[in-house]
N, C-alpha and C positions, 0 to 999 in steps of 0.2 A: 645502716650498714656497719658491720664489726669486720675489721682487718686484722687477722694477727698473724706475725710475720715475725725474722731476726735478719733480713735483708732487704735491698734493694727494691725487692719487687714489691714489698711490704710498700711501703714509702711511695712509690710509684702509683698503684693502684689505689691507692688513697685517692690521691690528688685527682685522679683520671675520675675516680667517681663524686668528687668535690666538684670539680672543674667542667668539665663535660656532662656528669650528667645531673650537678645541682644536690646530690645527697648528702644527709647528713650523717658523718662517721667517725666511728671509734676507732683508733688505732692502739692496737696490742703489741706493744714491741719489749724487745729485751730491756733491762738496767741500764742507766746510761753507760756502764763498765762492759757490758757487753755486746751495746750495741754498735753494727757498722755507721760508718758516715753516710749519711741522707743523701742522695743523688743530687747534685746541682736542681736538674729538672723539676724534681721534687719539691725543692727550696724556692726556686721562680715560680711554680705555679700557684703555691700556697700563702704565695707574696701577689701572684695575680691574681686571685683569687679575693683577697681579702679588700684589692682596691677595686675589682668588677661590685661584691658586694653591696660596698659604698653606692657607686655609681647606679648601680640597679635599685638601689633603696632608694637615693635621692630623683631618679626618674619616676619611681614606683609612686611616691609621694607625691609629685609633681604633679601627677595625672589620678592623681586619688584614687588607685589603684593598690590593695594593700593584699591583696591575694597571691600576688604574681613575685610576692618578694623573693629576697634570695634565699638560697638555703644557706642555715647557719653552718658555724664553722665545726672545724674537728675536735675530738679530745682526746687525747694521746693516754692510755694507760700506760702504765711499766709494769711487768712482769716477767719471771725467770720462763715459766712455762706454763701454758693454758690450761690449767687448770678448772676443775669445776669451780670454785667460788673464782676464777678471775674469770671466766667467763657470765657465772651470774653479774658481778660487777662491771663487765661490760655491758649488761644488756641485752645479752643473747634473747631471753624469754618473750623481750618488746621487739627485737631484731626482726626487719625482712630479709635480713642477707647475711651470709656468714662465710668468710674468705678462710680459708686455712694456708696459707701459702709459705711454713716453714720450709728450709731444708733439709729437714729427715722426715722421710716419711712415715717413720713410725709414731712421731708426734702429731701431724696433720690426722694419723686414723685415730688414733688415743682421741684427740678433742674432735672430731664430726661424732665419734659414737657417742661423749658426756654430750655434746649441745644436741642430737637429735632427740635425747631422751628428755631433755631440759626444753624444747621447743621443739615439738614435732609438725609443728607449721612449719619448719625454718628453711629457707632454702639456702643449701650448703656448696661453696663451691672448692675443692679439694685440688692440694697441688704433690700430684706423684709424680715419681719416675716410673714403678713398677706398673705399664701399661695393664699386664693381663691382674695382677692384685687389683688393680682399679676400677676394675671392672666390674668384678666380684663385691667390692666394695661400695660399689653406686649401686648395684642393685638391695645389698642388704641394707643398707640407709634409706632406699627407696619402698622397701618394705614393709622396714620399721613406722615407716610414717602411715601408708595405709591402713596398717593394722592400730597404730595410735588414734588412728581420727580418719577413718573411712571418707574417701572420696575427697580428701583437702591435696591430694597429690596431681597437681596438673588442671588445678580451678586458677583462676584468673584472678586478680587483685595484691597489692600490697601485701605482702606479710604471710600471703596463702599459699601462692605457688611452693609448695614442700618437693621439692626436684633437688636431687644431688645431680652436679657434676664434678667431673673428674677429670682435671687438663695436666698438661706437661710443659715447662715453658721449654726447655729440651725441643719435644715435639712442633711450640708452635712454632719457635726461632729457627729451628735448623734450614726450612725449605727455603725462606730468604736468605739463611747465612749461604746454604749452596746454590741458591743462583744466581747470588752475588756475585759471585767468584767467577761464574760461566755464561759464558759468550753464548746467548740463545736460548738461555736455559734458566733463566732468571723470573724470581719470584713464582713460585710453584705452589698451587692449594690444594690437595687434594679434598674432595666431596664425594664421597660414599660410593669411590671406584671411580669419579671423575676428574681426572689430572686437569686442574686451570692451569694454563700458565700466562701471565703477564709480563710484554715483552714491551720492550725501549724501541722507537722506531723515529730516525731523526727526522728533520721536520725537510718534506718533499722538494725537489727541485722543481722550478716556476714550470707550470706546465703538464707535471705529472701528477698522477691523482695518487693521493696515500691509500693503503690498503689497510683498512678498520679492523681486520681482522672480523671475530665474532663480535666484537661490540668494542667503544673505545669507552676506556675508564678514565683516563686523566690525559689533560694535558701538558705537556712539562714546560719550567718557565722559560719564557723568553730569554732572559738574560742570565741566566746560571748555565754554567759551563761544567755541573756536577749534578747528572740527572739521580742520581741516587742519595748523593750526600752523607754526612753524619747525620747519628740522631740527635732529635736535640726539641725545641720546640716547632710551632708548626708555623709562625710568621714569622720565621730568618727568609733571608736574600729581599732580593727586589724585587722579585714580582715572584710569588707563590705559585703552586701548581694550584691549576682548577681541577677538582676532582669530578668524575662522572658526568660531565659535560654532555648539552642536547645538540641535536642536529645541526643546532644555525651555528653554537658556537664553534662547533669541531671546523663546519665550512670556513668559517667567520678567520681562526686564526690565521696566522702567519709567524713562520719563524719559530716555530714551535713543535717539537716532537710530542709526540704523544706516549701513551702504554695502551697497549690493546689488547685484548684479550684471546686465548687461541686455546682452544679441546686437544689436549694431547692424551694418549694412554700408553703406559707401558708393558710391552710386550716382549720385555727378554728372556730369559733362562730364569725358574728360581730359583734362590740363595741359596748357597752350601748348606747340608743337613750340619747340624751341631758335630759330629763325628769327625774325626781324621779322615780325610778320604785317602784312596791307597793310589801313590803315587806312579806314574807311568813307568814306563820301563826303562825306557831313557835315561830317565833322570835318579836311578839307583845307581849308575856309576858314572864316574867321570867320564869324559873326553878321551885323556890321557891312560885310563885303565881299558876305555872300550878299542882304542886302536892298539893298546900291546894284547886283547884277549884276540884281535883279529890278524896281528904279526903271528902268536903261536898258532890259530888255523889254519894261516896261510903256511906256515913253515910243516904241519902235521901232511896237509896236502900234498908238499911239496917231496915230501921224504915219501909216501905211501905210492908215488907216481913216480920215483926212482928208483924203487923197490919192484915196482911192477916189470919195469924196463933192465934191469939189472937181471932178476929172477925170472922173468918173463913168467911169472906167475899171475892169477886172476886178480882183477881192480880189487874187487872184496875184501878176498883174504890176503891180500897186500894190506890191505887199512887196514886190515884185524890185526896182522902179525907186527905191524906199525904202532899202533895203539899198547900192544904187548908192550914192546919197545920200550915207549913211551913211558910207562906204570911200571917198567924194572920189574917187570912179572912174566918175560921170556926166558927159554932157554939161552944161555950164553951161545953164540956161532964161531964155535973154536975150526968145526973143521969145513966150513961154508969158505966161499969165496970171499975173495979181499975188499971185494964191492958192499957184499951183505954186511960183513965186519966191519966199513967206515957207517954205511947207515945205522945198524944197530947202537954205534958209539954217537952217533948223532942224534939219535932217538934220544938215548940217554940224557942226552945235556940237553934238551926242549923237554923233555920233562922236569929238569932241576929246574927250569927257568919257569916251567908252569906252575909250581907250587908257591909262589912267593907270589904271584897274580892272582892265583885262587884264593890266596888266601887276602890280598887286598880287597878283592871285589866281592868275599864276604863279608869282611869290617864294612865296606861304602854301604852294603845294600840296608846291613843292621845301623848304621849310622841314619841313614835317608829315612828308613821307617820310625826309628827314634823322633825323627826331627818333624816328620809330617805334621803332628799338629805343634808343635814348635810356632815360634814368630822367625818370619821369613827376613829376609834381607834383601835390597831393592836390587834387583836383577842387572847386569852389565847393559849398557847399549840401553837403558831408559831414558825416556824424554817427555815432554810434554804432560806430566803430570802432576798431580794437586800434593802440593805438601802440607800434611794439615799436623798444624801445632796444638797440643793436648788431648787429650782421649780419658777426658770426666764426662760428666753429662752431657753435657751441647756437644763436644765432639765425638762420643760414638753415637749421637744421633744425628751428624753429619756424615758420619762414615758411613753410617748405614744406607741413607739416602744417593750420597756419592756412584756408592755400589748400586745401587740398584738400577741410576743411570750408567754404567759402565764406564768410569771415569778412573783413570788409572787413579791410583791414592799411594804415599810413601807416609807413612808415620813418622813422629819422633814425641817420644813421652819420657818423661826424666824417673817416674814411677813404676819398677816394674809390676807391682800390685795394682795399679790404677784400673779404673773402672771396666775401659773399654777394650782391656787386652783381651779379653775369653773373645769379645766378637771380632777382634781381628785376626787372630787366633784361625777363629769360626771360618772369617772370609778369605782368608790367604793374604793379607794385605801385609804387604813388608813393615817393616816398624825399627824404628833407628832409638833404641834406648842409649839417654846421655841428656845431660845437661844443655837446650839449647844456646844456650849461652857461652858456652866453653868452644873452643877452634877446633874444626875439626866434623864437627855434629851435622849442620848444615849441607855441608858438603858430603857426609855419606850419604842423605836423604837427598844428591842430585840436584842440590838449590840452582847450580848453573845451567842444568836444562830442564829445569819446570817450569811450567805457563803459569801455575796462583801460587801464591803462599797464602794460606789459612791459620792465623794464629788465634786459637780457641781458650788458651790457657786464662783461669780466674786471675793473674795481673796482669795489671797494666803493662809495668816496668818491662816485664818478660816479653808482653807482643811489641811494644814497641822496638826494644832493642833486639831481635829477632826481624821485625822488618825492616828495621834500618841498619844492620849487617847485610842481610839479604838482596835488600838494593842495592849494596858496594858491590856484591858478586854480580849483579845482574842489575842494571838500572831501569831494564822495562818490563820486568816483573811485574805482573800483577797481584795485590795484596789486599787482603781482607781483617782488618785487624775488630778484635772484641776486645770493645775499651767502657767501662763503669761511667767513669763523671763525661759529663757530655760540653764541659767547657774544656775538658783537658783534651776530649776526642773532636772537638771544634779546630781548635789551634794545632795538632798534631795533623789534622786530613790538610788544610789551608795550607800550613808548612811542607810536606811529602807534595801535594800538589804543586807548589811554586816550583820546590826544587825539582822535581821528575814530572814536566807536563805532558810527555808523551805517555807514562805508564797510567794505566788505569787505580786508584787507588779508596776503600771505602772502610769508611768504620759503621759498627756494628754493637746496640746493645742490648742483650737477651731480655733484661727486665723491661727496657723502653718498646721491645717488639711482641712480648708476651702481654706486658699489662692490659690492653685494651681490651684481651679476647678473656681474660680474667673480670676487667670490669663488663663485660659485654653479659657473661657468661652468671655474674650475679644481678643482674636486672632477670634474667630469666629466658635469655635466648640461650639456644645451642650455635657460638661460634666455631664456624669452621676452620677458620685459618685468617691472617693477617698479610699484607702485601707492605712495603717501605713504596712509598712514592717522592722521591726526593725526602724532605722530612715530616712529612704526613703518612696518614698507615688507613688504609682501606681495609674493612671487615666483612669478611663472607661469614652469613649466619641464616641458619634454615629458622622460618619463621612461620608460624600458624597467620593463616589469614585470617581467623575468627576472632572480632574483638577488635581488629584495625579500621577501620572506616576510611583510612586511605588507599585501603587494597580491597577491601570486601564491597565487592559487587562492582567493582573498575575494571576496564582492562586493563592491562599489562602497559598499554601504552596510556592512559588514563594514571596508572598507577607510578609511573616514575618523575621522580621526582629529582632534576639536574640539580647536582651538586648534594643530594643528602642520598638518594637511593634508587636503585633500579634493579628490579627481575630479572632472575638471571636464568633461573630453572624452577620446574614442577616436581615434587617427591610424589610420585606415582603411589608409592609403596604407600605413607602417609595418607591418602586420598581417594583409597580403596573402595570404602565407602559408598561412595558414590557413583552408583556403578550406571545406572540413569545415561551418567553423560561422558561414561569409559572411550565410546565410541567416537564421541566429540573432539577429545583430546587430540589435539596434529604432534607432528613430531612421536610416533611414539617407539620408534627406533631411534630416536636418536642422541638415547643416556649410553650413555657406556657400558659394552660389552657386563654384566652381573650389578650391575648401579639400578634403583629405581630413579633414578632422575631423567626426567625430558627437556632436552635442552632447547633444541626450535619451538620457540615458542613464538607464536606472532603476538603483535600488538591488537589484533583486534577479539584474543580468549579472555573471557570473561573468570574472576579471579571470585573464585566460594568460599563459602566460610569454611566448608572442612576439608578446602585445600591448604597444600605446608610447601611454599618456594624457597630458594633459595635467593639471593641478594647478596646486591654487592651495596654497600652502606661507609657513608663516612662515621666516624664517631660522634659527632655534634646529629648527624642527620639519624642514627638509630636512636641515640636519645631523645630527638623528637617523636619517634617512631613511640618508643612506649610510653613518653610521658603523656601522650593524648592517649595511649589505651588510660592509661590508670588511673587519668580523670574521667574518662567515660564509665570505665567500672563504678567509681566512686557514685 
């Protein structure tokens, strides 16, 4: 496996495929002069790593078992930029796997086009931003290989499977950054139109039966008081979560919440079109202009209905000769009654006073439509809403998500050029530009009546001191911080914990929540999405049942496997094919609304080879998943 990277996720994804799944890899990083500091995580596992080795070689020997050894270590290349020859020198050409996971996406497309041409067996795994480029971009990688070597795209083995994927860690991190944050709403995956969501559920009163939801996936630990946690490794606390636990155990605990899993879909309004939309009527003039244009109605009224009564002439042409009046466009009433003469001088002066109205409530209305697609300002009398700190990658793909649940959002970005201003812009969402950090800023964006703070900005220093101001305004605040080292995000949650044990408080780190689905995604699965379960991370990944001998020809309930993986759904669409046994299929309403997925499934459906499920898997437990395909291939 070849990693080249100039961050975090580099370093991260290394290890997860060292560690978890036994590979052997190349890692591509910048000069020492340019590269970032290696994640804590990073540094411990490549340190655990190196004495698991030992110990699996001295058992492996022990038992005269020399097959089963370990995989050897890593080699770190340096280089400025991927290159064709630094990619020869890495090995691409012998390569099964090839991570591209810079942070500009114009270098990740630059080296998948040199390596696909350099190894068209290669399977590539690409890290953009630009979803719909990405798209376009996996299929002409996916092409290119076809047409290289006909029929090597989507064959089984080592080295063969030539499949581009194309992930976002944006995309995978955002849905647990926002249901971090949200009371019910927590940990979100969506599967090809099917919203999972995975919800915290404390552990039952004596007597009362917990409700499983559609299936339980972990149980959370007895003695941790932080069902969510920072990241960090997977054997911190006293007693770890069990992940996808069977029947007896779920009965079996005590004192222990669970996460269960629940079918949600959203069904609200869609997004603003990219456009200025044209503001209400309302809201083109003030308050204070809309009740002086309704003082001169009332006063025009009020002169045209004293004019009637004075003249005893028609309602009509009372208002007409009023309106004259009004506009300095009548005849003078030299030789009219004394009555007509105060009205007509009173005409006169509601008209002086209308021109300087008219003409403010032109400047408002030209100002309003000015400002339409402007960035808005968080509205008087707001509360209860998300204030989310920075709008780079991860945060306008949290804003996005936010919105689409309908969850009030107030911005603050210190960058007016920043990434994510055109879609809030797009969305309407207020936006507090300023330095978070300076007096002042906080408090425009309502910190004293908000329910989260979301601090998304790439430092540390910034989210921390941003949450710990935040807290001084508000001390049960709940806050979501995005912190890099996972020692310094250990001691910062523990700390904010002692000190504030009523507010709910979590760190968050996008490389530790992305990598998995990046390593998952170069073995050769399509992961769906990733869940935090205290500090462990569950993996949704749609999986061919052909080639598995622990799914192929099992049922459903045959096939799960506590604690490494369990069936979660059918891809209908995927399994077309087989049309024999369409009718057999249960559940077949019950994927969601434009989804091929079927989710009731019983335990007693028999699971085919050119059927494609869906699963929930731990990391060590998908590792086992394909490392027994790729001996059996062998």
């Amino acid at each position: 496996m070849v990693v080249c990277g100039d961050d975090g996720l580099a370093h991260r994804l290394a290890a997860e495929l060292r560690v978890v799944y036994r590979e052997q890899v190349v890692l591509v990083v910048p000069p020492a002069g340019r590269r970032v500091r290696q994640p804590v995580a990073g540094r411990a596992r490549a340190a655990s790593a190196a004495l698991l080795d030992r110990v699996v070689t001295a058992v492996n020997r022990g038992n005269g078992d020399s097959e089963g050894a370990a995989a050897p270590g890593e080699r770190v290349l340096e280089a400025a930029e991927p290159t064709e020859a630094v990619l020869a020198e890495a090995g691409v050409e012998r390569a099964a796997a090839l991570a591209l996971v810079y942070d500009d996406d114009e270098t990740n497309i630059r080296a998948a086009l040199t390596a696909r041409r350099l190894n068209p067996r290669l399977r590539i795994v690409l890290r953009l931003y630009n979803r719909r480029l990405g798209q376009h971009i996996e299929e002409l990688l996916d092409q290119a290989a076809e047409l290289a070597e006909p029929g090597a795209q989507g064959r089984s083995g080592p080295g063969v499977d030539a499949s581009t994927t194309v992930l976002s860690d944006a995309d995978t991190a955002a849905p647990a950054l926002v249901g971090t944050a949200l009371v019910g709403t927590s940990k979100v995956v969506d599967a090809d139109g099917l919203l999972l969501r995975a919800v915290e559920r404390r552990p039952p009163e004596p007597g009362q039966v917990a409700d499983p939801g559609l299936c339980t996936l972990a149980l959370l630990s007895a003695t941790s008081n932080d069902p969510a946690g920072a990241e960090g490794s997977e054997d911190s606390g006293d007693q770890g979560p069990q992940l996808l636990p069977d029947a007896a155990a779920v009965a079996a605990a005590t004192g222990r919440g669970t996460v269960v899993l629940e079918q949600v879909s959203y069904s609200g309004p869609p997004l603003p079109a990219g456009r200025a939309r044209v503001p209400p009527f309302a809201s083109l003039f003030s308050r204070r202009l809309r009740w002086s244009l309704a003082g001169l109605v009332a006063a025009v009224v009020a002169l045209a209905v004293a004019l009637t009564v004075v003249t005893e002439d028609h309602p009509l042409h009372a208002t007409y000769v009023t309106l004259l009046d009004l506009f300095a466009i009548n005849e003078p009433a030299h030789h009219q009654s004394t009555g007509r003469q105060v009205l007509q001088l009173l005409s006169g002066l509601v008209g002086l006073l209308l021109l300087p109205v008219l003409l403010a409530a032109v400047l408002e209305a030209l100002g309003t439509f000015r400002t339409a697609s402007a960035l808005r300002k968080p509205p008087r009398g707001l509360s209860g809403h998300v204030v989310l700190l920075g709008l780079g990658k991860i945060g306008t793909r949290v804003l996005t998500r936010l919105r689409e649940l309908h969850i009030p959002v107030v911005c603050v970005e210190a960058d007016p050029e920043a990434r994510g201003m055109a879609t809030a812009r797009r969305l309407r969402v207020p936006v507090v530009l300023g330095d978070v950090t300076q007096e002042g800023v906080l408090e425009a964006a309502k910190i004293h009546r908000a329910d989260v703070l979301l601090a998304l900005t790439s430092a540390d220093t910034t989210n921390l001191e941003t949450v710990l101001y935040a807290r001084s305004v508000r001390p049960d605040l709940r806050v979501v911080l995005r912190l890099y080292d996972d020692d310094f995000s250990k001691a910062v949650y523990r700390t904010l914990r002692t000190a504030h044990p009523g507010a709910l408080t979590r760190s968050r780190s996008v490389s530790h929540l992305a990598a998995p689905a990046f390593a998952g995604a170069m073995m050769g699965r399509q992961i769906l999405g990733a869940i935090p379960v205290e500090r462990r991370v569950l993996l949704f990944a749609a999986v061919s049942v052909d080639g598995h001998p622990q799914l192929e020809g099992k049922t459903v309930g045959e096939a799960f496997r506590a604690g490494a993986w369990r069936v979660l759904a059918l891809d209908t669409a995927a399994s077309a094919s087989g049309g024999e046994r369409d009718g057999e299929r249960p559940g077949a309403a019950a994927g969601a609304p434009g989804s091929g997925l079927v989710w009731d499934l019983p335990d007693t459906y028999v699971l085919r080879a050119e059927d494609r499920v869906v699963l929930a898997a731990t990391r060590r437990g998908l590792a086992e998943l394909l490392g027994r395909r790729t001996r059996s291939s062998r």
